[in-house]
FIFIMAR-424592 format. One record per residue (C-alpha): residue in three letters; y, x, z. Coordinates in steps of 0.001 Angstrom, whole numbers, plus 500000, padded with zeros to 6 digits. Last residue first. Layout:
N
ALAYXZ...
% end
This chain:
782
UNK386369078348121749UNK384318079672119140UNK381899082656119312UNK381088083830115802UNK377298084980115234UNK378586088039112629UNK379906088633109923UNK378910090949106795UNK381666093380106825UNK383910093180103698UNK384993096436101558UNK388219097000100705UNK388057099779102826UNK391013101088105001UNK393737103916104382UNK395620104102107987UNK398005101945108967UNK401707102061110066UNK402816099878113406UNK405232097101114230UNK405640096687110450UNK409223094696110813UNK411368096947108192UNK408642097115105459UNK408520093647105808UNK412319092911105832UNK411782095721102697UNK409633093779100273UNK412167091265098772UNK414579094523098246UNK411571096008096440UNK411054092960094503UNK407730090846093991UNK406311090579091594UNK406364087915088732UNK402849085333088216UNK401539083706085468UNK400729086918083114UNK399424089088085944UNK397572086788087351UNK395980086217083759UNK395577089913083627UNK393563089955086844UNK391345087439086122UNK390960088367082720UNK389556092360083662UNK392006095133083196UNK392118096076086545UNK389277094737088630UNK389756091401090297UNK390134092176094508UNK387247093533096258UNK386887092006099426UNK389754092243102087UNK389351093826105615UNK391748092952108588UNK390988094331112375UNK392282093687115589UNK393102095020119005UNK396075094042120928UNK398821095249122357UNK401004094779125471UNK403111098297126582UNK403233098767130028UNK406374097533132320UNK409084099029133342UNK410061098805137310UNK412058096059138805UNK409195093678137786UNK410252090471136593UNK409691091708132801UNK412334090483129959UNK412276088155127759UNK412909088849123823UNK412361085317122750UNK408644085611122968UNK407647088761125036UNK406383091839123223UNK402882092681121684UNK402212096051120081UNK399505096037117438UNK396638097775117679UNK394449099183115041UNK392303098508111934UNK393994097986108732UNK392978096965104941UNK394820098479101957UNK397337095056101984UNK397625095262106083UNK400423097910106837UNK402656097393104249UNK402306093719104191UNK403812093402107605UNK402196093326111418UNK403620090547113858UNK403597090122117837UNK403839087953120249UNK403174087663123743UNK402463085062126424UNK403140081282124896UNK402331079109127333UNK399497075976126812UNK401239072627127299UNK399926070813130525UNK396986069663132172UNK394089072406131169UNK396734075071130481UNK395384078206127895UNK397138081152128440UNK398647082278125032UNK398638085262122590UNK400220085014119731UNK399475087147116069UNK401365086789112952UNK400461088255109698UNK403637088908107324UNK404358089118103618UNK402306085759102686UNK400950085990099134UNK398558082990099930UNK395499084269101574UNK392962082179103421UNK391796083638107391UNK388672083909107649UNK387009084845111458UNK385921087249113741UNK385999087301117600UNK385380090069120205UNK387070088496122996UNK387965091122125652UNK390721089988127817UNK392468092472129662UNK395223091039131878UNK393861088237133666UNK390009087117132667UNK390151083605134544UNK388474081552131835UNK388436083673128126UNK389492080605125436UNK387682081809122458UNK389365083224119562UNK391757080721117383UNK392152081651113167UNK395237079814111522UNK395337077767108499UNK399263075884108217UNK400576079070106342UNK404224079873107062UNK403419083305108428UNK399837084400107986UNK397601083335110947UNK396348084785114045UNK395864082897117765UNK394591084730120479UNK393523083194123637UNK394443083996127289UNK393118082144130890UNK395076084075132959UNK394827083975136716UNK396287081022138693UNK396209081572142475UNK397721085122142410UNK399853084424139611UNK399407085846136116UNK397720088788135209UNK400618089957132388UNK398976091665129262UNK398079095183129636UNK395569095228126847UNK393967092908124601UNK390850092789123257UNK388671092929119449UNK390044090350117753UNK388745090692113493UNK390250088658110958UNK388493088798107648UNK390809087953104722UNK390234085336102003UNK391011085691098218UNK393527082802096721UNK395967085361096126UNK394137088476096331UNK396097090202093059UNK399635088606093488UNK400542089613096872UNK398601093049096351UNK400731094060093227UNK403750094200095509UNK402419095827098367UNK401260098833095842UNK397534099104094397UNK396593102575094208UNK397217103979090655UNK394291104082088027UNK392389107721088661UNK393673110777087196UNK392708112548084019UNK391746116187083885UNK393205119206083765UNK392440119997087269UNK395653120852088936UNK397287117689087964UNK393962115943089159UNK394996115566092833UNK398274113759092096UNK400944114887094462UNK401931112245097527UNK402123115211099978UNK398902113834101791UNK397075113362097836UNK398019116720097081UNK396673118098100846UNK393734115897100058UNK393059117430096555UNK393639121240098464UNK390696120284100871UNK388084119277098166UNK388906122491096195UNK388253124826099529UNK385028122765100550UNK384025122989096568UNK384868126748096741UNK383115127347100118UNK380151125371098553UNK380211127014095382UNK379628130473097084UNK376597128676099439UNK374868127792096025UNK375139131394094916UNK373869132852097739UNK370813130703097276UNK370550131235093834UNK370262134748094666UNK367815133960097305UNK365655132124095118UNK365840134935092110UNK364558137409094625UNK361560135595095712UNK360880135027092199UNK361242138374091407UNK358954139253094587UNK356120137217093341UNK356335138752089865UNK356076142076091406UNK352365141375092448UNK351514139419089159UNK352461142773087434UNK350986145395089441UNK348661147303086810UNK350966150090086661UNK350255151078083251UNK351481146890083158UNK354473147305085791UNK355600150292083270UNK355299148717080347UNK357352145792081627UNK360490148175082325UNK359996150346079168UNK360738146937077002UNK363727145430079389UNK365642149020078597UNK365733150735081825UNK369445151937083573UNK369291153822086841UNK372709153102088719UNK375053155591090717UNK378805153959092271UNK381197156221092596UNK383918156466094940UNK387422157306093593UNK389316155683096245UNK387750156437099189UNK384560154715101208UNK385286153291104914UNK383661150331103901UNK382025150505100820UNK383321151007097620UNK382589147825094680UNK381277148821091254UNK382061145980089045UNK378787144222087162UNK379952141561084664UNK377733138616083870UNK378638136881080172UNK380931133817080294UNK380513130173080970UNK378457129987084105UNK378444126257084787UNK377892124659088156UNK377405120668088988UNK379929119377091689UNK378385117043093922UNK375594119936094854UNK371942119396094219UNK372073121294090980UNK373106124428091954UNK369892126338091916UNK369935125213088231UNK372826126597087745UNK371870129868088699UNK368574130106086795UNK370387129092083761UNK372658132074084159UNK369526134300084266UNK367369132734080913UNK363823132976082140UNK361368135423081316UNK359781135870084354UNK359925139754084052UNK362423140212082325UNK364971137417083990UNK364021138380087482UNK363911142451086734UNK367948141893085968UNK369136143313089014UNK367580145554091606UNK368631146898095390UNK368490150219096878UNK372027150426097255UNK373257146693097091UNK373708143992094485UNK376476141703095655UNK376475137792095045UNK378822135283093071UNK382087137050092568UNK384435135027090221UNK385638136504087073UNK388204133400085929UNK386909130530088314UNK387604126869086205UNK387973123484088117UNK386436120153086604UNK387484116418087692UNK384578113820086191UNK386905111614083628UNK388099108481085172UNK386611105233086368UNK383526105941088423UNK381862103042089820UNK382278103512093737UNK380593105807096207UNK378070104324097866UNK378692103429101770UNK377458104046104773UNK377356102988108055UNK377231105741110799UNK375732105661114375UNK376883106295117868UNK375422106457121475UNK377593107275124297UNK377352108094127859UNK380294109571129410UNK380026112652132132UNK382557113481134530UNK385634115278135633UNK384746118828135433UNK388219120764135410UNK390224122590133486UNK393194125238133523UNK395353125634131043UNK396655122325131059UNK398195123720134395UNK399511119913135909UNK400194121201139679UNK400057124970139359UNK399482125153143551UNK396414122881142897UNK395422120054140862UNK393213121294137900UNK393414119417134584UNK391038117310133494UNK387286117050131879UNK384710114648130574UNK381541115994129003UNK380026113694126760UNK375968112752127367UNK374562111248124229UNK372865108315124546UNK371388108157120760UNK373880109924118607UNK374417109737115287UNK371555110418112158UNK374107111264110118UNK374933114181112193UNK378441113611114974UNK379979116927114105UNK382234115338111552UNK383627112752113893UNK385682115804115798UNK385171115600119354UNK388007115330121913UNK387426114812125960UNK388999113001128716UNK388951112588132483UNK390188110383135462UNK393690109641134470UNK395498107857136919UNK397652104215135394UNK401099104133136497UNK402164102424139225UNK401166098703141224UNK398350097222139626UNK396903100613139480UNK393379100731137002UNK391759104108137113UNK391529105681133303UNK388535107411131807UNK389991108596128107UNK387408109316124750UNK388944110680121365UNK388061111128118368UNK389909113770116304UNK389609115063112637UNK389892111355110699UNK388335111055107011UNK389011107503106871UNK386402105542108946UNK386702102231110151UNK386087101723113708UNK383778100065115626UNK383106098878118841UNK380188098182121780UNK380390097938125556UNK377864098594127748UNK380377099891130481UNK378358100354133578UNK379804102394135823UNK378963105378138298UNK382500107144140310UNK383352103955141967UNK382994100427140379UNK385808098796142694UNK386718096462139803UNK385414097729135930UNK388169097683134021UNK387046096116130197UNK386524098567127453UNK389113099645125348UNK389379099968121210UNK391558102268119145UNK392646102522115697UNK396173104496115406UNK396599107838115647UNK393224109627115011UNK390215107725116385UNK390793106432119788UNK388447105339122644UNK390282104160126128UNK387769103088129182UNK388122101747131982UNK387473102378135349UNK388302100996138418UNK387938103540140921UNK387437103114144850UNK390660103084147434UNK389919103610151200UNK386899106612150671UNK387947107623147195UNK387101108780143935UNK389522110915141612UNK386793112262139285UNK383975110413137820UNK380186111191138147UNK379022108703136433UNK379919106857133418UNK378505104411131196UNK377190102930128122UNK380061103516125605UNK378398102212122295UNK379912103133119276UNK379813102501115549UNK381572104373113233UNK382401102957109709UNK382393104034105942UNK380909107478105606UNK380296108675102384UNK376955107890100197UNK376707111602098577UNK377811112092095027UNK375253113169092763UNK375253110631090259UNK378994111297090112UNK378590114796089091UNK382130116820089059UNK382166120071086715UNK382542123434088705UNK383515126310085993UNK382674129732086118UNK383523133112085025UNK381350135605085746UNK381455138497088770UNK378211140327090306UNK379420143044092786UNK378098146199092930UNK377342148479095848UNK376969152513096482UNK374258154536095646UNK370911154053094024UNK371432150737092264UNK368354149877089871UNK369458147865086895UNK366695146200084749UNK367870145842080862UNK367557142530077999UNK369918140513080254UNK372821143402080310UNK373678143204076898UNK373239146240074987UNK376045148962074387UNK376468148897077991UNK378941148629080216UNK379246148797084050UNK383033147496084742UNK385386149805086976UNK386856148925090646UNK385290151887091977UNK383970154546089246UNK380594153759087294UNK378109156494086861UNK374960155306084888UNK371911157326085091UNK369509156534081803UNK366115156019082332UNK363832156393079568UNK361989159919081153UNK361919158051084234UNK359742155387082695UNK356868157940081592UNK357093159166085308UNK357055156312086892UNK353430155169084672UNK352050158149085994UNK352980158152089404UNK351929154678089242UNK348444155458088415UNK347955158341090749UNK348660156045093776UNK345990153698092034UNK343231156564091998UNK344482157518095353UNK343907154270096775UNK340442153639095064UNK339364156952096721UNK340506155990100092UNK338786152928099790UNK340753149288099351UNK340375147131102480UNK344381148200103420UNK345404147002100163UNK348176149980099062UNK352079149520098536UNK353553151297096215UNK353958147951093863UNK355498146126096933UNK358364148785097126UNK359479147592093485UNK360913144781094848UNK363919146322096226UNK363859149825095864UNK361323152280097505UNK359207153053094014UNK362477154022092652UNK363281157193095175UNK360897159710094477UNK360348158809090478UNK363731158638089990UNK364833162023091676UNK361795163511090102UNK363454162343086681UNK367224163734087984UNK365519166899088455UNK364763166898084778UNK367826165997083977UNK369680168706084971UNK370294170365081850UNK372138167000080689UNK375572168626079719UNK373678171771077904UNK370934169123075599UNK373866166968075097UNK376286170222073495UNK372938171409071594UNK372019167700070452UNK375732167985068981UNK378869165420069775UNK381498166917067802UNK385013166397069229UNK387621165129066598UNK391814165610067313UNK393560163857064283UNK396298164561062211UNK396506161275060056UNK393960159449058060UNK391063161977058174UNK388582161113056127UNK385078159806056865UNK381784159687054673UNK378767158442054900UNK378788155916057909UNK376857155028060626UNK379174153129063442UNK379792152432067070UNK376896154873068140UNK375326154977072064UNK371848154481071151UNK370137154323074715UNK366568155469075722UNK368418159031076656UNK371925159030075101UNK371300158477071603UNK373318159348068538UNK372073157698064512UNK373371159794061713UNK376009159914059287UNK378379159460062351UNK380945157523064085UNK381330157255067870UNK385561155098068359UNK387457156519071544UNK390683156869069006UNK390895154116066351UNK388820153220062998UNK390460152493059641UNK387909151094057275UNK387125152515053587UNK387159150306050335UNK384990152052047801UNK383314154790046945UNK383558157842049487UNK380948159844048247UNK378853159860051011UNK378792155442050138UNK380022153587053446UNK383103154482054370UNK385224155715057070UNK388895156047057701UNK390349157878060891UNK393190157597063278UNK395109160136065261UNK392989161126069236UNK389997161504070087UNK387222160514067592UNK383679161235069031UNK381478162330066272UNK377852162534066002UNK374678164977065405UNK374353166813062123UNK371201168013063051UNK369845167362059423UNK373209168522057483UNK375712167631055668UNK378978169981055464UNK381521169606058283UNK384613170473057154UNK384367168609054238UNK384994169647050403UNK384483166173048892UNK381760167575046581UNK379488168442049006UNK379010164769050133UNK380759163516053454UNK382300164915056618UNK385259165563058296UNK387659164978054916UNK391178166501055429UNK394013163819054601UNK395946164398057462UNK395470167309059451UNK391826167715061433UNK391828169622064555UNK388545170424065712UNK386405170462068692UNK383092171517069667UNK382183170524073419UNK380563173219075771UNK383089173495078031UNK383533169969078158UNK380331169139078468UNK379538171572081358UNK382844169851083331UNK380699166391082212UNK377543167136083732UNK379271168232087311UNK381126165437087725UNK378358163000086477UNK378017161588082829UNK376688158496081594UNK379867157007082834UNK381437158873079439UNK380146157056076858UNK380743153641078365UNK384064154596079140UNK385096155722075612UNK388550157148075707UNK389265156494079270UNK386586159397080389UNK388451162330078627UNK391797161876080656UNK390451163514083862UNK388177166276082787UNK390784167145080251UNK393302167540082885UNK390797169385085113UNK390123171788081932UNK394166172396081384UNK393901173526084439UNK390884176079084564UNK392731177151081428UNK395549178143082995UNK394051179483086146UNK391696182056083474UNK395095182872081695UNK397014183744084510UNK393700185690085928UNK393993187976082808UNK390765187763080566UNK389362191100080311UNK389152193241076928UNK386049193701074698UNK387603192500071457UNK386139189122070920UNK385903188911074278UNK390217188581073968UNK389565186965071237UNK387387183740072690UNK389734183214075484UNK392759183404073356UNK390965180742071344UNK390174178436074670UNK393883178695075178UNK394994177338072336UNK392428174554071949UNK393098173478075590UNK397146173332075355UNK396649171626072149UNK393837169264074029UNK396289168258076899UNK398903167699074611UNK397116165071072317UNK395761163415076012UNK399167163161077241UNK400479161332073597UNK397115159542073760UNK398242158063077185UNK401579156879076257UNK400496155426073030UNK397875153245075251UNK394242154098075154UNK392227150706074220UNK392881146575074789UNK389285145975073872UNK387893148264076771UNK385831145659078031UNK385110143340074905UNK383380146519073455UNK381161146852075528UNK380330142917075910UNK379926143217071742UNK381429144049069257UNK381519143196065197UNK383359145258062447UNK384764143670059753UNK383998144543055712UNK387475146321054250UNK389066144713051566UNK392315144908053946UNK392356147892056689UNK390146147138059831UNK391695146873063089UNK391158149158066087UNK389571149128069383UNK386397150355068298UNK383455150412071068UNK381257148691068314UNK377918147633069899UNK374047148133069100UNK371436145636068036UNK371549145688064568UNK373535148816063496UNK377007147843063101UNK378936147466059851UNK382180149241058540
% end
């Protein structure tokens, strides 16, 4: 059995052996699973129950006598069943029909029951029970199976077809729409079978309405969408030229109402069509439909946006700080973190009051942190530290373009009868800051590009009132196309790889069974129209107006999906899952571990970086501290000095960078001392950070104790020491390359149980860091 060119085979069945396949189409796609045995079995009874009563119907007027009301309820019920398992047999051909069209189809339907081997049509001399003829119409198989063939004599290999299948000698149309699975010349009946005959009277009684439907079109199109700007009039036009053009379009509505075809789809239900939905324009006229493909989001390396590698800051100032007074004035400092670890502090600022002058710059290396934070603290030599105000911002609302003294809010909590209510805040200040963003190109790529696939993904919503498909007829451009091209910009390239779907959607408030009405226009009618119309170039404007802000609403779909995607590969990545598993495509080479690092930068030379140092001891009152770092990796002879910072006590600020070569050491070793110009400089503080924490880069603080595990003079417990510094490494040899595999070759790894004293002595955990070097600068030596 063969389609017509250019229509669709409904046909769920198979086709017998010798037997020439059937094609389908999008139609038939939809209801390609078909009635299940359960369902035909209901529908078989429903139609026995009909059949019989209908006849008793027809005798009893037959004979002159009155229908008893038991028998008029009964079939009124067997009706509503019919009315209810009719449409599942052949969606497509039954959403052309309304409530009200499709009771007055039923009533008016031929049907006939067909035993096994009976022929339903064919040449004269096969006996059938429907005899050629030239308004033969079609037939709509119901229930039992069927075989057709091709030659009227039934010559030949025939094909089994399946319930819900339109066959006919003939071609059947539904309006402007040729709704026939297969022409055929004969058909026999392969088992008892349930056939309904689908007659230009029975169409011509269902559809009696439809010319009020055509004024119904032709009242209400010319408001929808786009097609509003073809009604409307040039204001320096004449009344006469208006009224010639009004007439126009009334014409050329008219001739395209009489091709519409009205389309009723049920909530949650598919709009099909025998043709493919690009070559038709859909006008909505009550109720909403949702546009749904499947999709597939491919990664674009070109297109990936330079991502942010460090923050720079400047803390001008402050002014108007809290917890001011007459006998004691504030000396501020200030405390800026990002996430957990990296932090830098300004200098105190003696007896500066509520307005100071920081003017002090830092940096941080950027990994993706949520929270950066800003503290105002008032120096006590003798308790605790007062807080004078704070605030949070998340680095991803500082733009690209930074900030260029940028007042920051500063608050606290209130003092009062609820001493301590975090609930309640206060103003505590303002901060000046200014910050700005290096960046950094993505690196080489050296895996696959990831790719996610959507399985019938809504992209946009076509509203009551609203069009779809006039952009692709009337600019003739390819729809899907359109869509991916509006895409393009994004890191993550889009690809529509199935057909559109349109699924009728309720609105809110809307019950179960809503339906949703669309006017169906084949492509062809559609441009005839605009051109008796004469508006053409006018409606072309608002297609591509259209088609923008459906690519629009498009693009802003496949962000939230590449936002939602980007935030599930980090979640992997937190959990220590690989962030390709779900993608199906291949993962990037391993990050390096501690033990592949000690072999890999041998040789290679780290930059040291020595911001400050915090809450060191001041000294004596006649002798304040003079204090210089010293950092080197343990056992090496190379060490990097800062400058020697005369009388700066407690919280030197030296701002210092420097090399530092690398040997495979496991441990970097920082000391603090106070520089003696007549005796042997003293050792301060110590401190040490491990492998772990420094082979991906770091950028932090590192607690500082006192050498040989002394303890503080002071009755009471003293602050934490730290210090400030940074470590970045440039790119080791690439994987693969000869460097690296001749490292490889010549030198063994290191053990895990050789690794774990540094695991053990890590005085804090880093962050991920870049490999990348910063360009240094003017170094000031001691």
């Amino acid at each position: 059995a063969q389609a017509r060119p250019g229509s669709a085979l409904l046909s769920r069945g198979h086709v017998r052996a010798g037997a020439e396949p059937a094609t389908s189409s999008s139609a038939g796609s939809q209801a390609a699973a078909g009635p299940s045995e359960e369902f035909l079995a209901q529908l078989h009874g429903a139609l026995l129950r009909y059949m019989r009563q209908r006849q008793m119907m027809l005798d009893t007027q037959k004979r002159g006598g009155r229908l008893p009301r038991q028998t008029e309820s009964e079939l009124a019920e067997v009706e509503q069943s019919l009315l209810r398992l009719l449409p599942p047999v052949n969606r497509c051909f039954f959403q052309r029909f309304d409530s009200t069209q499709l009771h007055r189809f039923v009533r008016a339907l031929p049907l006939l029951r067909v035993s096994q081997g009976r022929w339903i049509f064919g040449d004269e001399c096969l006996n059938a029970d429907w005899p050629p003829s030239e308004n033969q119409g079609a037939f709509l198989l119901l229930t039992g199976t069927v075989i057709i063939f091709k030659n009227p004599r039934a010559q030949g290999t025939g094909a089994t077809i399946l319930p819900g299948t339109i066959f006919g000698e003939g071609e059947f149309w539904v309006g402007d729409e040729m709704l026939q699975d297969h022409m055929t010349g004969a058909a026999q009946a392969d088992e008892p079978c349930y056939v309904a005959l689908l007659t230009k009277q029975v169409m011509d009684t269902a559809f009696a309405d439809r010319a009020i439907g055509n004024r119904r079109i032709i009242q209400t199109a010319p408001k929808m969408g786009g097609l509003a700007t073809i009604s409307r009039m040039d204001a320096k036009r004449s009344e006469e030229e208006r009224g010639e053009i009004s007439m126009t379009i009334k014409a050329a509505l008219k001739s395209m109402a009489g091709y519409t075809t009205c389309v009723h789809v049920r909530q949650g239900q598919d709009f099909l069509s025998m043709e493919a939905l690009e070559q038709n324009v859909l006008m909505v006229s009550t109720g909403v439909f949702s546009v749904q493909a499947d999709i597939c989001l491919i990664e674009q390396f070109d297109k990936q946006k330079p991502r942010r590698a460090r923050l720079h800051l400047h803390v001008h100032s402050a002014e108007q700080l809290a917890g001011d007074s007459l006998f004691d004035k504030l000396d501020p400092y200030c405390i800026v973190k990002l996430g957990e670890i990296k932090r830098f502090q300004t200098p105190v600022e003696w007896n500066a009051g509520t307005a100071v002058s920081f003017e002090y710059k830092g940096k941080f290396t950027y990994a993706d942190e949520e929270v950066l934070e800003f503290i105002v603290m008032d120096r006590d030599n003798m308790s605790q530290d007062d807080l004078c105000g704070f605030v949070q911002v998340n680095p991803f609302d500082i733009p690209d373009a930074g900030w260029d003294h940028k007042p920051v809010t500063l608050k606290r909590a209130k003092k009062g009868l609820f001493f301590g209510d975090d609930s309640n805040e206060e103003f505590a200040g303002k901060l000046i800051v200014s910050a700005h963003w290096d960046f950094e190109e993505p690196p080489p790529p050296r895996r696959a590009p990831r790719e996610r696939f959507y399985r019938n993904h809504k992209l946009f919503r076509v509203e009551a009132k609203g069009l779809f498909g006039h952009e692709q007829i009337v600019l003739e451009t390819d729809f899907r196309s359109a869509l991916e091209r509006g895409c393009q910009s994004l890191p993550y390239a889009l690809r529509v790889t199935s057909s559109i779907r349109l699924v009728a959607e309720g609105t809110s408030g809307s019950s179960v069974n809503e339906v949703v009405t669309v006017w169906k226009v084949s492509g062809d009618r559609f441009k005839s129209f605009l051109q008796r119309s004469a508006r053409e170039k006018l409606f072309s404007k608002e297609c591509s107006l259209d088609l923008i802000a459906r690519q629009n609403a498009v693009k802003e779909v496949c962000k939230g999906l590449i936002k939602q995607w980007e935030y599930e590969m980090k979640q992997e990545e937190l959990w220590g899952k690989n962030p390709n598993a779900s993608c199906g495509t291949s993962a990037e080479e391993p990050p390096m571990d501690p033990s592949r690092f000690m072999v890999a930068y041998r040789g290679m030379k780290a930059r040291i970086t020595v911001k400050n140092a915090m809450n060191l001891p001041d000294g004596s009152w006649f002798d304040k501290l003079d204090p210089y770092a010293v950092v080197r990796f343990r056992n090496s002879k190379a060490e990097f000095r800062t400058s020697v910072l005369k009388d700066a006590g407690g919280e030197p600020f030296w701002d210092c960078e420097g090399d530092l070569l690398y040997n495979g050491e496991g441990e970097l070793q920082v000391q603090v001392f106070d520089y003696d110009r007549f005796s042997a400089d003293n050792l301060i503080a110590e401190g040490h950070l491990a492998v772990s924490a420094f082979y991906n880069g770091y950028e932090g603080t590192v607690k500082l104790e006192q050498p040989g595990g002394k303890k503080s003079n002071w009755g009471r417990k003293p602050k934490q020491m730290a210090i400030v510094l940074g470590v970045t490494w440039s790119n080791p040899p690439r994987a693969g390359s000869p460097e690296a595999s001749e490292a490889k070759d010549n030198v063994s790894y290191y053990s895990e149980s050789e690794l774990a004293p540094f695991h053990e002595q890590s005085s804090f955990t880093s962050q991920p860091f870049s490999h990348q070097a910063n360009a240094p600068p003017a170094w000031r030596g001691a």
